[in-house]
C-alpha positions in Angstrom: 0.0 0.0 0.0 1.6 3.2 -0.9 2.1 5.9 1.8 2.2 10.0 0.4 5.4 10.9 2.6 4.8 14.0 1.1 1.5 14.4 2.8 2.6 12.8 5.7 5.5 15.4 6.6 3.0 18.3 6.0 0.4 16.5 8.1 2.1 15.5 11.0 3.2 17.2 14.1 5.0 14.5 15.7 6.9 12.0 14.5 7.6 9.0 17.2 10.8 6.5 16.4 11.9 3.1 18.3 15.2 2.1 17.5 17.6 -1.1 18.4 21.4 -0.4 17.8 21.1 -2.3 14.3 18.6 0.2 12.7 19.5 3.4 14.7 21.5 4.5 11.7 18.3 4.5 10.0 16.1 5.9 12.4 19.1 9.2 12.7 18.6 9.7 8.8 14.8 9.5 8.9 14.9 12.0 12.1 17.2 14.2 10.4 15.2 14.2 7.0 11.9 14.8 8.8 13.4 18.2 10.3 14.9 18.8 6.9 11.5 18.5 5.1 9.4 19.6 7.8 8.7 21.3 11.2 7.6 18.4 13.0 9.1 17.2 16.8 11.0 14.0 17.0 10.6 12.0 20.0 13.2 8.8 20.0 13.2 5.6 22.2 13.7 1.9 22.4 17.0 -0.2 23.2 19.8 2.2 21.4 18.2 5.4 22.3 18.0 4.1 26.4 21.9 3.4 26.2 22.9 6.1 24.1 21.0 9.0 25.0 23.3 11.9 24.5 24.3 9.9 20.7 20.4 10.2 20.0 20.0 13.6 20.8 21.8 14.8 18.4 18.9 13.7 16.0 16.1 14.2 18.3 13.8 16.8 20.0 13.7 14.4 23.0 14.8 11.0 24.1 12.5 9.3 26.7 15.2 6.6 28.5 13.5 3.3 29.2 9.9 2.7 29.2 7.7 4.9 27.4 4.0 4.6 28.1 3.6 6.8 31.6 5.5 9.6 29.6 4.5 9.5 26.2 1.7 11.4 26.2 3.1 14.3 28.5 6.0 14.6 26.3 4.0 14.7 22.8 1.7 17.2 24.6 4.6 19.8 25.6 4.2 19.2 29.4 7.9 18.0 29.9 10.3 19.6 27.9 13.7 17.9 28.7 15.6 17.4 25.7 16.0 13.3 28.0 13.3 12.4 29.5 13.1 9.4 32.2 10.4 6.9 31.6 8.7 5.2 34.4 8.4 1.4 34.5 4.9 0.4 34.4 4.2 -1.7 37.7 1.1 -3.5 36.7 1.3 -4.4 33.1 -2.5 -5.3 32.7 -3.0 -1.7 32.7 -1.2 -1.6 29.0 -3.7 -1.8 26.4 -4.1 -4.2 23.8 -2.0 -3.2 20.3 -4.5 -1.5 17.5 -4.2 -3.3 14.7 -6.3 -1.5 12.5 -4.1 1.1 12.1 -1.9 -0.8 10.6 -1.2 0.4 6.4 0.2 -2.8 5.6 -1.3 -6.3 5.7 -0.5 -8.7 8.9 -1.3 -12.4 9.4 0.4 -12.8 12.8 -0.5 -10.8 16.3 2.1 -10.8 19.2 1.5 -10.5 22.5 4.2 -9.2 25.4 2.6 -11.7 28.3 5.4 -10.2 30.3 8.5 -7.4 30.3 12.4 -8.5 31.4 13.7 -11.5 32.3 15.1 -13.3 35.8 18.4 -14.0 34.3 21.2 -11.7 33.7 23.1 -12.6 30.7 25.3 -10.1 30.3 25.2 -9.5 26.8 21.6 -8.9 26.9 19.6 -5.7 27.2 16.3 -7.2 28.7 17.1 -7.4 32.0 18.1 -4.3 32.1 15.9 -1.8 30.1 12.7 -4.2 31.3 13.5 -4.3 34.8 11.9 -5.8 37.2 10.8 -8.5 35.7 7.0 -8.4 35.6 3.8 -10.1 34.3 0.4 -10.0 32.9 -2.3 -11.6 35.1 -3.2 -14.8 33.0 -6.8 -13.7 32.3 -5.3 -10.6 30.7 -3.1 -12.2 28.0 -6.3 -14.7 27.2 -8.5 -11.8 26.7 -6.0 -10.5 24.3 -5.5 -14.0 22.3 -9.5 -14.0 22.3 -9.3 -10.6 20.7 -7.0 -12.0 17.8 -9.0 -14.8 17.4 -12.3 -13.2 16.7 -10.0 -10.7 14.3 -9.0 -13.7 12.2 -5.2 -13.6 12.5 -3.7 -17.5 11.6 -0.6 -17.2 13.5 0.2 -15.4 16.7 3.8 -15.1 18.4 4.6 -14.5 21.9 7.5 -11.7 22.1 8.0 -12.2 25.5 11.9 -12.5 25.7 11.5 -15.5 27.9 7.8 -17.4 27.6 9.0 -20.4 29.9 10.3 -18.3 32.3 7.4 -19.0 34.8 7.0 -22.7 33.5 3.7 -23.2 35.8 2.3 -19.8 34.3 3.4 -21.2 31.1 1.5 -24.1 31.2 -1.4 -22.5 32.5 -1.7 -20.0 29.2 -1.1 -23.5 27.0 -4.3 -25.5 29.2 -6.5 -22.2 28.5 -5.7 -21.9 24.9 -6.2 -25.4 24.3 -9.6 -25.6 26.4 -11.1 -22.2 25.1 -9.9 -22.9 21.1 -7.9 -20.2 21.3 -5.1 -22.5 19.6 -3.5 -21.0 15.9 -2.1 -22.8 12.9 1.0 -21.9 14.3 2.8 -19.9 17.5 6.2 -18.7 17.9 7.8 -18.3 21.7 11.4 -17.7 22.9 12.4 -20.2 25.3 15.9 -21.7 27.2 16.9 -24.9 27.5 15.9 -25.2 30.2 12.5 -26.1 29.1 13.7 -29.5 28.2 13.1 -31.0 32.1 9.6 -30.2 32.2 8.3 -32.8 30.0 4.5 -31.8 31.1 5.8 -28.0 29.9 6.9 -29.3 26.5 3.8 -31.6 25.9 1.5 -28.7 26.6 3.5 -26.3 24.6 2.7 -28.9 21.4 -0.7 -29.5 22.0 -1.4 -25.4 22.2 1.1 -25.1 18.9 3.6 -23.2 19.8 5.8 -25.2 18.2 8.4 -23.2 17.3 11.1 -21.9 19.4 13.9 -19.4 19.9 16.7 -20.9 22.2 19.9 -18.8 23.0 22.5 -21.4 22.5 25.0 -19.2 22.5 28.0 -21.0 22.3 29.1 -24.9 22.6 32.3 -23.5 24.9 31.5 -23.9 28.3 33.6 -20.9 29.5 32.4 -18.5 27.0 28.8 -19.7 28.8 30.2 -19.1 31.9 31.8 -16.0 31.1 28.4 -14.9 30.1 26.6 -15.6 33.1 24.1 -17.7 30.6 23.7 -20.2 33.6 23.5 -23.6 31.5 26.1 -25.9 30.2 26.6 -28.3 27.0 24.5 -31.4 28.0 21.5 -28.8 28.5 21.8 -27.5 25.2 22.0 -31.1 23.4 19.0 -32.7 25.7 16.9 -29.0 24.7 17.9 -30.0 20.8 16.6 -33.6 21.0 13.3 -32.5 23.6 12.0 -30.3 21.0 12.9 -32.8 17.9 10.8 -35.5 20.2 8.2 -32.8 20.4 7.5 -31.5 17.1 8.9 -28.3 18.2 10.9 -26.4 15.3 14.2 -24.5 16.4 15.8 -21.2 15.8 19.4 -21.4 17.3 20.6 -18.5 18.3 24.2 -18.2 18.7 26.4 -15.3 19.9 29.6 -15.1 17.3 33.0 -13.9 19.2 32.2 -14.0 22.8 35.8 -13.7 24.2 36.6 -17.0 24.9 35.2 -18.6 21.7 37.9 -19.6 18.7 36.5 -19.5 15.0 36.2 -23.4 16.0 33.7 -23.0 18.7 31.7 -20.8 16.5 31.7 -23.9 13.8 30.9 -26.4 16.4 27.9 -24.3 17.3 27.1 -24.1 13.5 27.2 -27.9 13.2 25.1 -28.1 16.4 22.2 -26.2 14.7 22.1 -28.4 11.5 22.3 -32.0 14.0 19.5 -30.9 16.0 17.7 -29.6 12.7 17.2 -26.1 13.8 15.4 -24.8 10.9 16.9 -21.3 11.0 20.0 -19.7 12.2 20.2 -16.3 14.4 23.7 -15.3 14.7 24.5 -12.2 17.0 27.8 -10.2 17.1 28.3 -9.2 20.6 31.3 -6.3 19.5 31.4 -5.4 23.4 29.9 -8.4 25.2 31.8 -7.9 28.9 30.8 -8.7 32.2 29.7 -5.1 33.1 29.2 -3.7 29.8 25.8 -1.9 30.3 24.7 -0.4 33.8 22.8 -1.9 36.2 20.1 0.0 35.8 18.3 2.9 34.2 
């Protein structure tokens, strides 16, 4: 569907951008070309932005650090005027409402839901547990009244974006037993997960029957100090028994691996490779960590 840009810089008073490191390049250029083109405000946030505030600036009218929803609309409206502004973590996440797809100008088969925000572990080359923290969830009944609204709206796949589903297995399972007994099951749904998920055999049973059968795991690395050295908190054997749980479960994988964590050698990263393809994993997510030390980002916002 075509957009008029043209239209769209005359029209609009506020232009709103979320960046990640990997696209904030992008999201500079567009910033500066909207204040080229136009006299709208730019308002910048998301992963980069929250690390690299003073960077962003440079782009933007405003920054808002962290989470944005308890600012947003004060900042948009001219009521704080700090060229960074501090979100404020949102404490009950059922307060959140559910995404407007309707707005959307291009066409979507999938919904995702954000069950819950953070994570309990602290790898440390991972942002999550840091921009999203505590961590924190939706109340069950929530997240299923959400589904249901995706359901009745006709979408055939839906994806969990939670950056660890299994987290809570117990809460896990409880989402799966709803979906299954309230048909609010899809042709297919996508979670991220750890390996850990391979003791629960109940867990990985209910996760199939619900079909969510396919799976991002962090992997990592097959060197056991470069895990350690990462804080990741699990070692080979529970990355090989995740591999052959979700193979005996008709669970598809994404391996995602971290190339050149310190301790890794170019044949660590091909081990890991090799792993992917013996377990079947039928996509491949490398990272590049560039800085990935114990201590690299700051404790909190």
């Amino acid at each position: 569907m075509g957009v008029n840009y043209k239209k769209l810089l005359k029209d609009t008073d506020v232009f709103c951008i979320s960046c990640m490191t990997s696209n904030a390049p992008r999201g500079y250029q567009l910033a500066d070309t909207i204040h080229e083109k136009s006299g709208a405000r730019v308002i910048m946030g998301g992963m980069h932005p929250t690390w690299m505030p003073e960077e962003t600036a440079q782009h933007a009218d405003q920054v808002i650090v962290g989470e944005g929803e308890k600012v947003i609309l004060d900042v948009v409206e001219g009521h704080r005027k700090e060229k960074i502004v501090r979100g404020i973590a949102l404490t009950d996440l059922d307060e959140a409402p559910f995404p407007d797809y309707s707005i959307l100008k291009t066409p979507c088969e999938a919904a995702n839901v954000i069950s819950t925000r953070g994570c309990p572990f602290r790898c440390t080359f991972c942002t999550t547990s840091r921009m999203f923290a505590p961590y924190r969830q939706r109340s069950i009944d929530n997240v299923i009244a959400e589904i249901r609204m995706y359901k009745k709206m006709g979408f055939k796949y839906l994806n969990f974006e939670d950056d660890n589903f299994t987290a809570d297995k117990e809460r896990a399972k409880e989402i799966c037993r709803r979906m299954i007994r309230e048909g609010l099951t899809f042709k297919e749904t996508f979670f991220f997960g750890r390996t850990d998920m391979a003791d629960d055999e109940e867990l990985l049973q209910l996760l199939h029957d619900a079909h969510l059968t396919r799976v991002l795991i962090g992997i990592e690395s097959l060197n056991q100090a470069a895990l350690n050295s990462i804080h990741k908190g699990q070692n080979i054997e529970n990355i090989r028994r995740a591999g052959a749980a979700c193979e005996k479960y008709h669970i598809r994988v994404i391996a995602s691996i971290v190339l050149g964590l310190d301790e890794d050698t170019k044949e660590d990263m091909d081990r890991s490779v090799e792993f992917a393809k013996s377990i079947h994993a039928y996509q491949l997510q490398p990272a590049d960590p560039e800085r990935v030390k114990s201590g690299s980002f700051p404790q909190s916002l």
